[in-house]
C-alpha positions in Angstrom: 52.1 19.2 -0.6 48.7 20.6 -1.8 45.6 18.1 -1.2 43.0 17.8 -3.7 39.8 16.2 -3.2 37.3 13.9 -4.9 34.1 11.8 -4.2 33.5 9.0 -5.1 29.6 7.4 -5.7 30.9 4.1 -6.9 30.5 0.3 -5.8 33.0 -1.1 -8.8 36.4 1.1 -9.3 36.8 1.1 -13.3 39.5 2.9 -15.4 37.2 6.1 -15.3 37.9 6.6 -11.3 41.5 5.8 -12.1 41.7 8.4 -14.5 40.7 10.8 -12.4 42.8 9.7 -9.1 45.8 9.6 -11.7 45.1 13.5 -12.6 44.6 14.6 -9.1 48.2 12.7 -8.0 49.7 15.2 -10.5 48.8 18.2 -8.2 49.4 16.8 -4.5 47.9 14.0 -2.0 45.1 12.5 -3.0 42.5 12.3 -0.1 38.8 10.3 -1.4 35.5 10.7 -0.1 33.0 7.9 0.1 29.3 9.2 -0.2 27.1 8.2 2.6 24.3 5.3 1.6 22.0 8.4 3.2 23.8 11.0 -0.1 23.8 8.7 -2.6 20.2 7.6 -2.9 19.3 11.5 -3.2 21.2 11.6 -6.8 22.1 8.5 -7.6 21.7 4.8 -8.0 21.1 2.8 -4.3 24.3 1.6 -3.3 24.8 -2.3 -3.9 27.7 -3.0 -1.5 27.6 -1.3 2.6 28.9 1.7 2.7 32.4 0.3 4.4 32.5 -2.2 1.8 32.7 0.8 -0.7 35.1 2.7 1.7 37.5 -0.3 1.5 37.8 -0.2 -2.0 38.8 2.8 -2.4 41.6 2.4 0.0 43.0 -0.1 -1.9 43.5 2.1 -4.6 47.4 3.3 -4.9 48.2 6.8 -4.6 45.3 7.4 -2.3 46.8 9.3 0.7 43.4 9.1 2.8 40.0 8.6 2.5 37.0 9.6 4.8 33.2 10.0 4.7 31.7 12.3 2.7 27.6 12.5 4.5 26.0 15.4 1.9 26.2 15.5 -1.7 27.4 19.0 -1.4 30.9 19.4 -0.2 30.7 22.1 2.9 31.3 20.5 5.4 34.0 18.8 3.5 35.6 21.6 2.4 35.5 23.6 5.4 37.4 21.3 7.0 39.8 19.9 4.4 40.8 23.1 3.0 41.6 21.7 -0.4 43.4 23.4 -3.1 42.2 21.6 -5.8 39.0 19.6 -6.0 38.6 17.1 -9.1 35.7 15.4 -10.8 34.6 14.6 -14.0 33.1 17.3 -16.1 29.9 15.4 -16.2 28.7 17.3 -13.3 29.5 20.8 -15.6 25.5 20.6 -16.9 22.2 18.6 -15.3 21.3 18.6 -12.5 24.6 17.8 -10.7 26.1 21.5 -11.9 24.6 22.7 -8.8 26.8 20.7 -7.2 30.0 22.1 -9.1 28.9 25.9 -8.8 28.7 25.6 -4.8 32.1 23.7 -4.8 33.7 26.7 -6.9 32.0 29.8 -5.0 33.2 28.2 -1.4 36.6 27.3 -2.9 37.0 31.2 -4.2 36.8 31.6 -0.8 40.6 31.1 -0.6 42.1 30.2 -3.7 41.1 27.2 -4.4 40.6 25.6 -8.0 38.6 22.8 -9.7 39.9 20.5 -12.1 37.3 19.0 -14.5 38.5 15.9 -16.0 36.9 14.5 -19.5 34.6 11.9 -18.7 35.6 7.8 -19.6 33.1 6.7 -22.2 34.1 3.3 -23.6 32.6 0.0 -23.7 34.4 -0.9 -20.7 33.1 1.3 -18.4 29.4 1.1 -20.4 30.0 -2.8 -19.5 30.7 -1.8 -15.7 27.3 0.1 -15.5 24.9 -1.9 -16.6 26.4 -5.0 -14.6 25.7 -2.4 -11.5 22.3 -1.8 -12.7 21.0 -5.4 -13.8 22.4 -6.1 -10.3 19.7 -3.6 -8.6 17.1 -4.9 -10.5 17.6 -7.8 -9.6 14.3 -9.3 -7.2 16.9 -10.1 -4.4 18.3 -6.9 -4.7 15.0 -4.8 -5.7 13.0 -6.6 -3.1 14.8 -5.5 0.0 15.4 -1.7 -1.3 12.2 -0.5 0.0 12.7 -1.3 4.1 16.5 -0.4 3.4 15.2 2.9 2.4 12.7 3.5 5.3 15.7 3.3 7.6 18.0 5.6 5.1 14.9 8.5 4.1 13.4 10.9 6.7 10.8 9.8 3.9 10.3 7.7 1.0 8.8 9.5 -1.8 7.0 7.4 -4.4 5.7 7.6 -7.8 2.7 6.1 -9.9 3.7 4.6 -12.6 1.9 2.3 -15.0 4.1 1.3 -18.1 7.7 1.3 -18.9 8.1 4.6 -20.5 6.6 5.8 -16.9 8.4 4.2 -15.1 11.3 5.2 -16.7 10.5 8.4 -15.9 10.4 7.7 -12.3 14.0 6.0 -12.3 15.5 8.9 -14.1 14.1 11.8 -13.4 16.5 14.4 -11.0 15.9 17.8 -10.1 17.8 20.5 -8.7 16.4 23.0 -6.3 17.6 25.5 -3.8 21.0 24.1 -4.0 19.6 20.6 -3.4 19.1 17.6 -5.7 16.9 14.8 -5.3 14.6 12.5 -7.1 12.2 9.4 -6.0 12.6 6.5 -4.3 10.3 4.1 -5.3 7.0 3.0 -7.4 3.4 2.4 -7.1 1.9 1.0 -9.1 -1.8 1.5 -8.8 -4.9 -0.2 -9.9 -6.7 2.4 -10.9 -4.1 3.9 -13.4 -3.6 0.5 -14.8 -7.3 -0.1 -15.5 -7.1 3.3 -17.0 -4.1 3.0 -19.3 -6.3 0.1 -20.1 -9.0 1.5 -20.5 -11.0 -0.2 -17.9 -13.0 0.6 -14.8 -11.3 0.5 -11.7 -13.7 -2.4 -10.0 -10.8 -5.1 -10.0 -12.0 -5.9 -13.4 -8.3 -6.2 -14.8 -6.7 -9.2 -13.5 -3.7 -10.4 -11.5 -2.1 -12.1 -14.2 -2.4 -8.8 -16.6 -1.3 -6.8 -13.7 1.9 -8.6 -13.4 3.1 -8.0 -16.9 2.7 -3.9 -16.3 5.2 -5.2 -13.6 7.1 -7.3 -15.9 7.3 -4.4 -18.2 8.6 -1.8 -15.2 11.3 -4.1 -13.5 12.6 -5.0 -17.3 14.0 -1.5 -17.6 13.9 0.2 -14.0 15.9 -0.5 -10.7 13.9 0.8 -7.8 11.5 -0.3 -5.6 8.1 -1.7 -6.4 4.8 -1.5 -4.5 1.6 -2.8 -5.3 -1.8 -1.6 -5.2 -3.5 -4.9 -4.4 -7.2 -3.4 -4.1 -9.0 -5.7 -1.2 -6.9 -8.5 -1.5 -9.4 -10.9 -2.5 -10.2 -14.0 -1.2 -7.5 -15.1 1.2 -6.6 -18.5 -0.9 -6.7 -15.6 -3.7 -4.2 -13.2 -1.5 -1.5 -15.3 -0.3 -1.4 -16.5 -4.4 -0.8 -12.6 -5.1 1.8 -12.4 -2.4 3.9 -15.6 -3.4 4.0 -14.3 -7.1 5.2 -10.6 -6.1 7.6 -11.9 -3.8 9.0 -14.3 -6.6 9.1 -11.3 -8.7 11.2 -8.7 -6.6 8.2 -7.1 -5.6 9.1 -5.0 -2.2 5.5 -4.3 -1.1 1.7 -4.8 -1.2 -0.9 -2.8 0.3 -4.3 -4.1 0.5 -7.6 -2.2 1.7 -9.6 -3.4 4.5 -12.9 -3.3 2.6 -15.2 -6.2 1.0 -17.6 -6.5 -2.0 -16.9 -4.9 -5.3 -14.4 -2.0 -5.4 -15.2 1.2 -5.5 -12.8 3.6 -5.3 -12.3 5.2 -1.7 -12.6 9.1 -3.0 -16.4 8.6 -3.8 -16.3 8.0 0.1 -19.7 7.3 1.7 -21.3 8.6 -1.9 -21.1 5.0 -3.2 -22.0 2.1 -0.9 -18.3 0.4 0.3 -18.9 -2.0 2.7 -15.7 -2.5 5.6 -14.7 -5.7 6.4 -14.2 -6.8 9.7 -11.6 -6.2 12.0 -11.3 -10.2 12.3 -11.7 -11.2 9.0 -9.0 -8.8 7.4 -6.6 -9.9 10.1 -6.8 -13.0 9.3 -6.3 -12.3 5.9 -2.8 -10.6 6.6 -2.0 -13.5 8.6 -2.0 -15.9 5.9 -0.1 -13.7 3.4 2.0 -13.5 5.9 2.3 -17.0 6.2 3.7 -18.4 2.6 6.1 -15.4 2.7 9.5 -16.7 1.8 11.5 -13.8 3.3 11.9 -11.1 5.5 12.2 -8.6 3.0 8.5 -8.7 1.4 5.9 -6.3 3.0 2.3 -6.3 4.3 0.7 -2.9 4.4 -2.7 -2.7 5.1 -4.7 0.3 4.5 -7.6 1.8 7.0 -10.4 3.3 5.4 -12.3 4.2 8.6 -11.6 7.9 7.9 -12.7 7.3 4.4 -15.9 5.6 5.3 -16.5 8.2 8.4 -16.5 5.2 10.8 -14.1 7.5 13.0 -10.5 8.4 14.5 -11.0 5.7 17.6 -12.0 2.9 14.6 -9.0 3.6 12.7 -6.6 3.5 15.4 -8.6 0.2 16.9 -8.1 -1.5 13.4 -4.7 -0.1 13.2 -3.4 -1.9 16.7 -5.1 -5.1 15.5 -3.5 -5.7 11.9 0.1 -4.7 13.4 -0.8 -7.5 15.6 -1.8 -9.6 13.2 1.5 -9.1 11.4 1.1 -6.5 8.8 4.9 -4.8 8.0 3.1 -1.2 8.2 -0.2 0.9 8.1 -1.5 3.1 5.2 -3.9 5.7 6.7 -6.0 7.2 3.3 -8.8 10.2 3.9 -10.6 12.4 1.6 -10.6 15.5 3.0 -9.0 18.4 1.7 -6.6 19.4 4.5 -4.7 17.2 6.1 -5.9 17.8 10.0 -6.9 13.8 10.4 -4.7 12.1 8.7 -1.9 13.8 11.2 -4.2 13.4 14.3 -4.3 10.1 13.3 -1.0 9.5 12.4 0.0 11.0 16.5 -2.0 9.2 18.3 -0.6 5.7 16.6 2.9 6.9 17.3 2.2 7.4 20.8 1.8 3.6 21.6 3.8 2.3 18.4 7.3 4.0 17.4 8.3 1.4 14.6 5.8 0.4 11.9 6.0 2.3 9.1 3.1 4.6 8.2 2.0 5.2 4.7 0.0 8.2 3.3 -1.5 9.4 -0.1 -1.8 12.8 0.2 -4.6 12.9 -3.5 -7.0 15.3 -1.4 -4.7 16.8 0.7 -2.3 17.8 -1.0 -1.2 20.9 0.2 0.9 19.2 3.0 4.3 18.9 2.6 6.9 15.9 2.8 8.8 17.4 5.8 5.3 18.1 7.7 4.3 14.7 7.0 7.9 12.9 8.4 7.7 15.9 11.7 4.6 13.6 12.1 5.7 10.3 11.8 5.0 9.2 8.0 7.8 7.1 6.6 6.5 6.7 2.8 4.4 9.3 0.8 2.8 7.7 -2.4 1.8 10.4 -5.6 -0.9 8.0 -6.7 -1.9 8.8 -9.7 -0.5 12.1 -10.9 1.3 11.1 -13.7 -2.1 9.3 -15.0 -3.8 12.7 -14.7 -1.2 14.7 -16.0 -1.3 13.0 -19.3 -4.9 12.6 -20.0 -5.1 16.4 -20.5 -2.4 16.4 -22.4 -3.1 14.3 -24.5 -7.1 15.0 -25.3 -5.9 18.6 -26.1 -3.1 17.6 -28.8 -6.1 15.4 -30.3 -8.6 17.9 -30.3 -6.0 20.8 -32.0 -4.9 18.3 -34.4 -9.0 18.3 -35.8 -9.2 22.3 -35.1 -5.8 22.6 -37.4 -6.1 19.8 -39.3 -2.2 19.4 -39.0 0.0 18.9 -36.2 2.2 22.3 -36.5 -0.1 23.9 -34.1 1.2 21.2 -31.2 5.0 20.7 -31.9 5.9 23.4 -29.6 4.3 21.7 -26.7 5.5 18.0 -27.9 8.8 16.5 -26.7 10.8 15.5 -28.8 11.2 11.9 -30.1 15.2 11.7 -29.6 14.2 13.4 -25.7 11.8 10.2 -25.4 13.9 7.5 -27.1 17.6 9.4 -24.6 15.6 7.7 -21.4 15.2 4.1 -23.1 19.2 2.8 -22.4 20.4 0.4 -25.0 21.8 -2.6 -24.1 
């Protein structure tokens, strides 16, 4: 008989993905693949069930002759070896993004005669009912808290996003792009203090306060599913800090990282132009010990961030300082520098993972920013934070439309560089 193929990126088997097996048992056997957990975060929602947990329910599907592991979201390998006739999915993937997908799949099948069958995607409440539960379920704190170590053993690197509203971060959670072939998207969120003094328009000295900080949170988590972390400045007092890192946890909050300076904050690109004053090795380690201390779980995260480069105190400082707050428990190390090429942060980032394999190191690259992601993981970086482009982005944006709308004294001179209200309102879901 002739075998056709389909993947499946599912943790709930609805009528949808029994539509579809029910079409392909019209042309042959019916053999499945389960995406890896490595595959589906690149394009799609974080699994919510272990990978065999998903593999087992698809075998107890009837009319599935076999299924196996599908470890890309493109199917070469899978293809290559399966020799399928036919290869079936639902003609969702016949536009976006995931039409790169669907055009490799038909130029290898060509290759030999084989076909795809594109099945009308299931749209009914049912299945709309089947989604959400998956995603209320990921953003969930249990669920959201945990993502962000789950996905520094899943990512050669964990790409994050600033966000500092809902809107933004829905545009984190949603947006995909394809490229070379390749899809992929972020993995997580930061959310910074300096764009949320901005969007508030206030100065970035700690002058907003926890408790308004939490509700930019509040308004993130209430329509988003991936992992949080925290920009939580210098910590504060530590009877201040391990207040912060009880009320993240509570919330689903997957990280904070905290800077090892003291005094009122300025903020670490002015460098040694503005007096910043470092606190001691012993005083921020005992700091991180007692946030470390009220922690409720295993899944919450410490980071502390060096500023030794920052503050030209030098490589063997950092490194010192580094050693110390891993041993004083903190869950990984952000290394931050000003300088406009990278050379430091990647000496720096060696020399640490000569003597420590494990902890996870965190970089910004806001100066240097010609490296790359795959440069940065070649050197031992397991989460890369965009801190504060979309704040920047915006601004621009923004004071130019006002400034054309006095020129013109009418907005037709700006549509054509406005999205449109229905492409805003399409990435706000409805309940």
């Amino acid at each position: 008989m002739s075998i056709v193929y389909t993947c499946f990126t599912t943790d709930v088997i609805h009528e949808g993905h029994m539509n579809i097996i029910k079409e392909a048992r019209k042309y042959g056997d019916v053999v499945v693949g389960v995406l890896s957990d490595e595959a589906m975060i690149r394009f799609n929602r974080f699994p919510t069930v272990s990978f065999e947990e998903r593999k087992k329910i698809v075998e107890e599907i009837p009319d599935v002759s076999r299924v196996i592991v599908q470890k890309n979201i493109h199917y070469d390998e899978i293809i290559e070896e399966l020799k399928p006739d036919y290869v079936i999915h639902g003609n969702n993937w016949s536009e976006g993004p995931m039409k790169a997908i669907r055009d490799r799949v038909v130029s290898l099948l060509e290759n030999y005669g084989g076909k795809v069958i594109d099945v009308p995607y299931t749209v009914n409440e049912n299945v709309k009912l089947v989604d959400r539960k998956i995603r209320e379920k990921l953003a969930m704190p249990e669920y959201r808290r945990r993502r962000l170590k789950q996905l520094i053993d899943l990512c050669p690197i964990v790409k994050t996003l600033e966000v500092h509203s809902g809107l933004t971060g829905l545009i984190a959670e949603k947006t995909i792009v394809a490229n070379n072939g390749e899809l992929d998207q972020f993995d997580a969120m930061w959310i910074s203090s300096l764009c949320d003094s901005t969007a508030k328009g206030k100065p970035d000295i700690e002058l907003v306060d926890m408790t308004s900080r939490f509700r930019t949170i509040d308004d993130v988590m209430e329509v988003t599913t991936k992992p949080i972390i925290f920009d939580g400045d210098t910590g504060g007092l530590p009877e201040h800090f391990v207040y912060t890192v009880r009320s993240l946890e509570r919330m689903g909050v997957s990280a904070v990282i905290i800077e090892d300076k003291t005094g009122l904050k300025k903020n670490s690109l002015f460098g040694t132009e503005v007096a910043q004053t470092q606190d001691s090795i012993e005083n921020f380690c005992d700091k991180i010990a007692a946030g470390k201390k009220v922690q409720l779980t295993d899944d919450f995260m410490i980071i502390a961030r060096i500023e030794s480069l920052i503050l030209e105190q030098g490589m063997e400082d950092a490194l010192t300082r580094a050693k110390a707050y891993v041993g004083a428990g903190a869950d990984g190390i952000m290394i931050h520098s000003r300088k406009k090429n990278p050379d430091e942060i990647l000496e720096f980032c060696d020399r640490f993972r000569e003597t420590d394999k494990t902890t996870p190191i965190v970089v910004v690259p806001t100066s240097f920013n010609s490296v790359t992601e795959a440069e940065l993981a070649s050197h031992g970086v397991n989460i890369v934070i965009y801190a504060n482009q979309l704040t920047r982005s915006a601004f621009p944006a923004m004071e130019q439309t006002a400034k054309d709308i006095l020129k013109y004294h009418r907005a037709l001179e700006v549509d054509d560089r406005l999205m449109s209200i229905k492409s805003i309102i399409s990435l706000i879901d409805e309940l």
